[in-house]
N, C-alpha and C positions, 0 to 999 in steps of 0.2 A: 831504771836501767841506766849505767852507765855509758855514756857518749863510744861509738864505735865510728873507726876511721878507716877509707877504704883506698889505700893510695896505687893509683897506677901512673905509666909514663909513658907516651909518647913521643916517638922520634920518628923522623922526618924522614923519607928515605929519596924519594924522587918524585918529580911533578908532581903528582895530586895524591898520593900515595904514605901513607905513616905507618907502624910499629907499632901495635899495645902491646903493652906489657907490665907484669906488676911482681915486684920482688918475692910476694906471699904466692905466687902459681907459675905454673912452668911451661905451660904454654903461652906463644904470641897472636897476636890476630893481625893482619893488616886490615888495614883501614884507609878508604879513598871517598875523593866527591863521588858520588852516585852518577849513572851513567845518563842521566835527567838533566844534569847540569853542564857546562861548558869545561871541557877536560875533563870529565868524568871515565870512570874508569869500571867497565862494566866487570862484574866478577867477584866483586870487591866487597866484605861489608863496608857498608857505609854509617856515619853518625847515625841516621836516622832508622835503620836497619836495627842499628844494636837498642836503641831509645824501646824501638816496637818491640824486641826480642827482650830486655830488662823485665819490661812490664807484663811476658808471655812467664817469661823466668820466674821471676814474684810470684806469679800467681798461681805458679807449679808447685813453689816448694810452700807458701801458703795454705794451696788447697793439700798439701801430704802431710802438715801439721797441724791444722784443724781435723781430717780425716781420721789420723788417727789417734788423736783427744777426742773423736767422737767414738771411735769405735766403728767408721763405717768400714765395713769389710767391702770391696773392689778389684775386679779385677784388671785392668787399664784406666789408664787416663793420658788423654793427652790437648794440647793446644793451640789451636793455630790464632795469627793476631793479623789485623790490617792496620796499620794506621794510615792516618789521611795529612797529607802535607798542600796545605793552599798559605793562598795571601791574606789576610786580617787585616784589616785597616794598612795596607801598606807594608807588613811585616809577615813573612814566610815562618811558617810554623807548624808542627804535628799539631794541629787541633782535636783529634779524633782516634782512639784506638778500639777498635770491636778485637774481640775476644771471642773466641768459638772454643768450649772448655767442652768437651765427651768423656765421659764418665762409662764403666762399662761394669755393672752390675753384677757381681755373683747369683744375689738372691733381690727378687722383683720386690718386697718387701721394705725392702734399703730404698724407695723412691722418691719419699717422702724426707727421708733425713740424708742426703742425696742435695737434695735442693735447701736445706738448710746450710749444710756446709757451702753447697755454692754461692748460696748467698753471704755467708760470713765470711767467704772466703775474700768476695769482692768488698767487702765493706772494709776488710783489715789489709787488704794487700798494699806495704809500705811504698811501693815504687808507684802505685796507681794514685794512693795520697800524696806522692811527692812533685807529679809533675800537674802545669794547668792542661794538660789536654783532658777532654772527657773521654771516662773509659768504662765503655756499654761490653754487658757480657750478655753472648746469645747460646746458653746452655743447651747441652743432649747428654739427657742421659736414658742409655739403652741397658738391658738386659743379657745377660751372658747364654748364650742357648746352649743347654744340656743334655749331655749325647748318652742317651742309654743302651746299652748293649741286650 
């Protein structure tokens, strides 16, 4: 595969506060210190907001292209993430992202290859191999209940 490049820009707007933006999309995002920090600015995504959300991202559209090279037939999915922000040896960092992936089943049968795909899915998610925090996935997958008349 050849090298893909993903450029966005940031401008500065006031106090603690920035502008995403990238010439290939049309929407902007602001972006601030988290309201954790000194001048923070509650409301706001923040660097480490978007870091956690990247890695919920990835592993969205990962698990939707494994899914359907597998063939599993599904009817929801979706994913909440935590990451964890402490100090290491003196240096502040997302060390930790948990992943909470539910899967929502047509047919109970799909359970087994269900959990294959969740786990291929975390093994190839490229944002999860790109950064060092560790990133634990805590799967559910439920059953679609079937309403007969």
């Amino acid at each position: 595969m050849e090298p893909h490049y993903y450029e966005v820009n940031l401008g500065w707007q006031y106090s603690r506060l920035g502008q995403l933006s990238a010439s290939t999309l049309t929407d902007t995002i602001e972006v601030a210190t988290p309201p954790e920090f000194p001048k923070g600015m509650p409301g706001v995504w923040s660097p480490e907001h978007l870091l956690v959300a990247a890695v919920a991202g990835c592993f969205m559209t990962t698990f939707l292209a494994i899914a359907e090279n597998s063939k599993l037939d599904f009817e929801d999915f979706d994913c909440g993430a935590i990451g964890k922000l402490e100090s290491i040896d003196g240096t502040l960092q997302i060390s930790e992202v948990k992943l909470f992936p539910k899967v929502l089943l047509t047919d109970e049968s799909d359970q087994e290859k269900a959990q294959r795909v969740l786990h291929k899915t975390e093994k190839n998610c490229l944002i999860s191999n790109s950064i060092r925090a560790r990133v634990i996935m805590n799967p559910s997958i439920r059953i679609a209940v079937k309403e007969y008349d």
